[in-house]
C-alpha positions in Angstrom: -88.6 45.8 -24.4 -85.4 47.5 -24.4 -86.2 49.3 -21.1 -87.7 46.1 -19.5 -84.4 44.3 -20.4 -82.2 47.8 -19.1 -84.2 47.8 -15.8 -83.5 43.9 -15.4 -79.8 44.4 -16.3 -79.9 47.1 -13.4 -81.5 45.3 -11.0 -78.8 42.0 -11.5 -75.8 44.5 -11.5 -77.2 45.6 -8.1 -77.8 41.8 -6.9 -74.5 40.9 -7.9 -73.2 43.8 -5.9 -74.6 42.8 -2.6 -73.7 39.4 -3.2 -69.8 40.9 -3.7 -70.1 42.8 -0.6 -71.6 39.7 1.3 -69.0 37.7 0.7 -66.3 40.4 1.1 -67.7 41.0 4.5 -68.1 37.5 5.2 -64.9 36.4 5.0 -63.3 39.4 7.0 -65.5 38.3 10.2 -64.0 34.8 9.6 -60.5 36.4 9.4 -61.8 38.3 13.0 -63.2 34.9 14.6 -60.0 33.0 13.0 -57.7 35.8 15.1 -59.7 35.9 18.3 -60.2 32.4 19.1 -58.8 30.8 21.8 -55.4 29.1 22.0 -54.8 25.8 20.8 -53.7 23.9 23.9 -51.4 21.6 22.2 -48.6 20.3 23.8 -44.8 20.8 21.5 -42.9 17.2 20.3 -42.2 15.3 23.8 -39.3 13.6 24.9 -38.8 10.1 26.4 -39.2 8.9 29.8 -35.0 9.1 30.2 -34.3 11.9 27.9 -36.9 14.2 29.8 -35.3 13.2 33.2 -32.0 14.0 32.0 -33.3 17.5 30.6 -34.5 18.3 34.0 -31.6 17.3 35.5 -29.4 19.6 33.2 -32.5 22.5 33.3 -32.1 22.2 37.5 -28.1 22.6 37.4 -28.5 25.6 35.0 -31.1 27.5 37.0 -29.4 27.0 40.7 -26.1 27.5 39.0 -27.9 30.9 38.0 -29.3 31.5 41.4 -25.9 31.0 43.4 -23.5 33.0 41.4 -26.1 36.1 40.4 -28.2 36.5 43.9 -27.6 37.7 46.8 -29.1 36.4 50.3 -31.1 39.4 50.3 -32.9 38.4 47.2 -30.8 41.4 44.6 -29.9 40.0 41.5 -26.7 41.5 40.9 -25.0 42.0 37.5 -21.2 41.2 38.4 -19.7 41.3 35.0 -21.4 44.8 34.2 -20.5 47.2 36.9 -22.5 45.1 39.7 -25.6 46.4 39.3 -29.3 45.5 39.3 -32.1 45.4 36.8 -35.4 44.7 37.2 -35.4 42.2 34.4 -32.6 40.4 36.5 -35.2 40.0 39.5 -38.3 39.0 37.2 -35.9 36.3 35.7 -34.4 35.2 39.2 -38.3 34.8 40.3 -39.0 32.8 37.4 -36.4 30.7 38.3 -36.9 29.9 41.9 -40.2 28.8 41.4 -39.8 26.8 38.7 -37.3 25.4 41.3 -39.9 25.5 43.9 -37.7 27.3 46.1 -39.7 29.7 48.0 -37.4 30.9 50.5 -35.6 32.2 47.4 -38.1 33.6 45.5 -39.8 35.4 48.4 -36.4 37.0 49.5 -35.9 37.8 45.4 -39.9 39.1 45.4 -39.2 41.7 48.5 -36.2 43.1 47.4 -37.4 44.1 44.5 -40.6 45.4 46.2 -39.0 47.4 48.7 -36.3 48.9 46.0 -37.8 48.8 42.8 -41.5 48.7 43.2 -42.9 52.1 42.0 -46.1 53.6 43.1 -48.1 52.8 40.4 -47.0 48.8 40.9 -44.5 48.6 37.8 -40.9 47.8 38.7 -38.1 50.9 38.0 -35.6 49.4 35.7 -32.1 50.4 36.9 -30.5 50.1 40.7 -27.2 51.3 41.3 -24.8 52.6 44.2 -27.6 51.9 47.0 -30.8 53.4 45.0 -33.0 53.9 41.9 -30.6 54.9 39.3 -33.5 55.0 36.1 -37.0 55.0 37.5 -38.5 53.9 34.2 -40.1 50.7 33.8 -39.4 47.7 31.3 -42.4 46.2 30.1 -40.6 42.9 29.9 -39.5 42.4 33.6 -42.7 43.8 34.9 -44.6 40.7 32.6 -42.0 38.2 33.6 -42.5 39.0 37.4 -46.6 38.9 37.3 -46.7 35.4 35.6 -43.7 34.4 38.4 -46.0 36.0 41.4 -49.0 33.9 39.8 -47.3 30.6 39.4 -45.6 31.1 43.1 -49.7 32.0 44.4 -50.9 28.7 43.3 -47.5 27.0 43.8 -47.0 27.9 47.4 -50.5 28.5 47.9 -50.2 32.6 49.1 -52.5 34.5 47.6 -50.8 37.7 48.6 -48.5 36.9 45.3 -51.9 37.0 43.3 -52.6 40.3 44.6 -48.9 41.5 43.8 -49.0 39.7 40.6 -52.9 41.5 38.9 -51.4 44.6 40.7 -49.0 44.4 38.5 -50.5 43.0 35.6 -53.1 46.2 36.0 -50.6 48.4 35.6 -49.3 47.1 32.5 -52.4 47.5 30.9 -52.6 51.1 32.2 -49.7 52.5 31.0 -47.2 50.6 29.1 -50.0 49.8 25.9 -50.6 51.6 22.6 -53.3 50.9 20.0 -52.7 49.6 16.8 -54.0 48.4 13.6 -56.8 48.5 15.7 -55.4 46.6 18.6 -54.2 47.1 22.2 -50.1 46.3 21.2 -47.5 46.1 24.2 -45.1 48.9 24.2 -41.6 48.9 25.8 -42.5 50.8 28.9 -44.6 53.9 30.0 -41.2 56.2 28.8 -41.9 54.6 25.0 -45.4 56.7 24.5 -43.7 59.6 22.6 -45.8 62.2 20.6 -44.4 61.1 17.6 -43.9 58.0 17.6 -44.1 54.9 20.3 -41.3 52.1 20.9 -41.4 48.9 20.8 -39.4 45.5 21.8 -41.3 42.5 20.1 -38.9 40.4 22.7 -40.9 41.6 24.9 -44.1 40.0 23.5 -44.8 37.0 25.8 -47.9 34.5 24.7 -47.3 32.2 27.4 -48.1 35.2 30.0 -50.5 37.2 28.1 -52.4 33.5 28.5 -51.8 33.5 32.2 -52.9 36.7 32.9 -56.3 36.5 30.5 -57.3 33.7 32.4 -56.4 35.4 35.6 -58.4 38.7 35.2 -60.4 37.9 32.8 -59.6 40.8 30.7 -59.9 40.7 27.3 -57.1 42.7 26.7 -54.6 39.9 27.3 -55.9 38.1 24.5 -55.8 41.1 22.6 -52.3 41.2 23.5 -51.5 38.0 22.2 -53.0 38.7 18.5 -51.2 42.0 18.3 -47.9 40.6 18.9 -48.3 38.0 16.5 -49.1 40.4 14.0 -46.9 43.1 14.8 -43.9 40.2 14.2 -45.3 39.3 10.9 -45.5 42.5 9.9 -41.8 43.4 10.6 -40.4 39.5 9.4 -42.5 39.8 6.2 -44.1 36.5 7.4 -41.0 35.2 8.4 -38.8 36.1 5.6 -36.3 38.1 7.7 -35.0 38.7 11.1 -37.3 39.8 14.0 -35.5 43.2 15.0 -34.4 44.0 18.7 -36.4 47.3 18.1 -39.5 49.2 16.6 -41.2 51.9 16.1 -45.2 53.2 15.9 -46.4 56.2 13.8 -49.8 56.5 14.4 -51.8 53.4 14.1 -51.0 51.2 11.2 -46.9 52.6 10.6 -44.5 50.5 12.2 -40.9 49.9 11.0 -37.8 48.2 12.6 -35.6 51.1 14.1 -32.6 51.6 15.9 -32.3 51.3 19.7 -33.5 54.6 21.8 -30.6 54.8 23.2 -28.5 55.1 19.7 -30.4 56.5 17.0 -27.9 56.5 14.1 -27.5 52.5 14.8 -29.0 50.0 12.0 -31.7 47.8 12.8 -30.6 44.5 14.3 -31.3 41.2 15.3 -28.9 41.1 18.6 -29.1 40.7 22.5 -33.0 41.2 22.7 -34.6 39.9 19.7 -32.6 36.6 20.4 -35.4 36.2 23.3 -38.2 36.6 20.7 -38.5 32.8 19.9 -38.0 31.7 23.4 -41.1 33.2 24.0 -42.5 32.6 21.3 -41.6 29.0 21.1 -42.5 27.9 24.7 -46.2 29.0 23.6 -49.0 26.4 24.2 -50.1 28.2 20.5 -49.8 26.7 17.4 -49.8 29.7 15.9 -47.4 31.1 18.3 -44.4 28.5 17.7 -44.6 28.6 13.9 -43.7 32.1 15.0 -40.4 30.9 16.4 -40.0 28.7 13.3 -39.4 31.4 11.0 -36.5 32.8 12.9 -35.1 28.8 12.4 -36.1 29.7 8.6 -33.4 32.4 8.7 -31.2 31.5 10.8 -30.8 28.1 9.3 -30.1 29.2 5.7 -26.6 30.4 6.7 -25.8 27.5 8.8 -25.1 27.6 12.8 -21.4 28.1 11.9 -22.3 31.3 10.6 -24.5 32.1 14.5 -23.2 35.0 16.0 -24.6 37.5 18.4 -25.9 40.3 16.2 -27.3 39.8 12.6 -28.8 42.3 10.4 -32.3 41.3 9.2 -31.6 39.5 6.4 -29.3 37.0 8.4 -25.9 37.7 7.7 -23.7 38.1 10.9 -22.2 41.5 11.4 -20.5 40.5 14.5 -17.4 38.7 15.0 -18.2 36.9 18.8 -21.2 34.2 19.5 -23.0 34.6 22.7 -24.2 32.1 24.8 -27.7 33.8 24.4 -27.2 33.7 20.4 -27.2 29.6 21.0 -30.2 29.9 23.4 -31.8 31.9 20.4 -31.1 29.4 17.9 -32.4 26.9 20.1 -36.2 28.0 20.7 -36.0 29.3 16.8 -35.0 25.2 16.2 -37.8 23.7 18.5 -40.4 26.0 17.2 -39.6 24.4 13.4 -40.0 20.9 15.6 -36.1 20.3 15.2 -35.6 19.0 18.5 -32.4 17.4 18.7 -30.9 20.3 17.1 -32.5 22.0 19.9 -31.2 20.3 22.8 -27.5 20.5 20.8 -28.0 24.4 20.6 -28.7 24.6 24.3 -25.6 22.3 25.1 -23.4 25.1 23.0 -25.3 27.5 25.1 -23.5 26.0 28.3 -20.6 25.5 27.0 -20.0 28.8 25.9 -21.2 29.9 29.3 -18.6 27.6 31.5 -15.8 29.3 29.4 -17.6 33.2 29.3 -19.8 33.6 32.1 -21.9 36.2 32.1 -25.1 37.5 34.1 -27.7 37.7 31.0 -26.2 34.4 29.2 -26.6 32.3 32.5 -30.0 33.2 32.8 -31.2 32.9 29.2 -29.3 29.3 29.5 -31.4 28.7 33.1 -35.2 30.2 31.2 -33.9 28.4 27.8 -34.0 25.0 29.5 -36.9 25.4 32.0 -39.4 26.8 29.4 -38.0 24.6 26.5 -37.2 21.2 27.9 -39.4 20.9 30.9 -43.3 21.8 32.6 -41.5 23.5 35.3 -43.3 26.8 34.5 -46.4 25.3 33.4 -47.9 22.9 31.0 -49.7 22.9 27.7 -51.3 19.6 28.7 -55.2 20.8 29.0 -55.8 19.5 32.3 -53.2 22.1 33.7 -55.2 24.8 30.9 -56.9 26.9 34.4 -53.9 26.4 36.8 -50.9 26.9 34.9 -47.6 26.2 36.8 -49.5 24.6 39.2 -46.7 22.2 40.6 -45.6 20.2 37.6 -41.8 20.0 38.1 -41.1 17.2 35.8 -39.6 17.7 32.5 -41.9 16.5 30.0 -41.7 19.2 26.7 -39.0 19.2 24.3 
């Protein structure tokens, strides 16, 4: 009897078991399918009939006041309050621009310029142009995203299809050589440069859902959605779910380490949210994703706790400001961090402080974070989230409709 009721004891400890691993297993493929499904094509809070005209209006002024005191005929962006020279983040924004503007006699002159001097061999742009030539060859993964979704919205736009050549080109290349894997994932690094032996770079600002979507739907590479997931997880990871500040940099070790760091450039400098992680919830806030804006909402989370008065233009992680002067990017910032959390007219008032700030300071990068700010926060002029516009993004669509 008592080896009867030892065997049966046996035999439930071992069907209880495989009932705990069942369910264990179980509920990490739901986590998996939760990840990997597609995005929710929802369109963000809407403004009015006469509030989204007048956002258009103000988004149009921005971007042409952009275009006229930044480019040149020939199509270089130049950078007049930092030595006059040219970035190829300057020419990926100015694209964006012009054909959000529908302007193709500007964007193709923009487009070929940067072709003819940035344009490297294997299709990614060089970063730096100074004195008449290429003055850093290496590439920025950022500009060399932002200037593949611009060549994809100007092919269906302006109906070439040479720009959808340039654009998966491009968008090839990316995949090539400026991705790592981790945690299991194909993650975006900062450029081809940032693939060290001991560690790889990141810049989560460069993250961008809205093209990874593009380009997935473009070439029909999985890797664009993978993309997508890994950004959002790598920001979690490094905002402990939104409890602190997205940092302007990172760092890889191995697969599954990564930290907020110091810039490259500057080693022994703190970990910051500054001039490039204020772009993070732009991105992430003009995202057709759900999932993607509540991402921008947890910079508002921050940010908000210390009040606007206390906005400047570089914050440690935790919030506080450790910089005297505001930026006219810091507003932009604080605005796609507020529409993200759904705070709309706090939104449109950031992005008025933005302008502001900009009439009295002007600067190159704070007149085109004010142009992007208003196109890809208060209008459709780089695409809609509306699902009838879900396999032609961009595709026209000039009037402002999202707030």
């Amino acid at each position: 009897m008592g080896r009867r009721a030892t065997a049966s004891n046996r035999l439930f400890a071992r069907a209880l078991l495989v009932a705990i691993v069942v369910l264990l297993v179980g509920f990490a493929v739901v986590r998996e399918l939760q990840q990997q499904r597609p995005p929710q094509l929802q369109r963000p809070p809407q403004l009015d009939g006469g509030q989204a005209a007048i956002a258009d209006q103000q988004a149009v002024k921005s971007a042409e006041a952009f275009l006229e005191a930044y480019v040149d005929e020939d199509g270089r962006v130049v950078r007049r309050d930092q030595g006059g020279d040219t970035v190829s983040e300057g020419q990926a924004y100015a694209m964006l621009i012009a054909v959000a503007l529908e302007d193709h006699d500007r964007f193709d002159a923009v487009w070929r310029w940067t072709q003819r001097k940035l344009q490297r061999p294997d299709g990614l742009l060089s970063f730096l142009w100074r004195d008449g030539e290429v003055a850093d060859p290496q590439p920025a993964a950022d500009a060399d995203l932002d200037a593949a979704r611009a060549l994809l919205l100007a092919a269906s736009r302006f109906e070439e299809e040479a720009y959808r050549h340039d654009a998966l080109r491009i968008a090839g290349a990316i995949a090539e050589k400026e991705t790592a894997r981790s945690d299991g994932r194909t993650v975006l690094v900062a450029g081809p440069w940032a693939l060290r032996t001991d560690r790889v770079f990141l810049n989560p600002s460069y993250f961008a859902p809205r093209t990874f979507s593009l380009l997935a739907r473009a070439t029909g590479d999985a890797v664009w959605q993978d993309l997508g997931i890994s950004g959002r997880r790598t920001v979690a990871a490094l905002t402990d779910d939104g409890g602190r500040l997205p940092p302007d940099w990172a760092v890889l070790r191995g697969e599954m380490d990564i930290e907020a760091s110091a810039p490259p450039s500057d080693a022994q400098d703190a970990p910051a949210y500054g001039f490039d992680a204020a772009r993070l919830p732009l991105r992430y806030a003009e995202s057709c994703d759900e999932r993607d804006r509540k991402t921008a909402a947890g910079v508002w989370q921050v940010l908000s706790q210390r009040g606007i008065g206390a906005l400047s233009s570089r914050h440690d992680l935790e919030g506080d400001p450790v910089a005297e002067e505001v930026h006219a990017v810091s507003y932009v910032g604080a605005a796609a961090a507020a529409q993200g959390a759904g705070e709309r007219d706090m939104a449109l008032a950031l992005l008025r402080s933005a302008e502001e700030h900009d009439n009295r300071f002007p600067t190159y990068y704070g007149s085109a974070l004010l142009a992007l700010g208003r196109l890809m926060l208060t209008t459709e002029r780089l695409g809609s989230c509306r699902p009838v516009d879900a396999t032609a993004e961009g595709h026209r669509g000039s009037a402002g409709k999202t707030a």
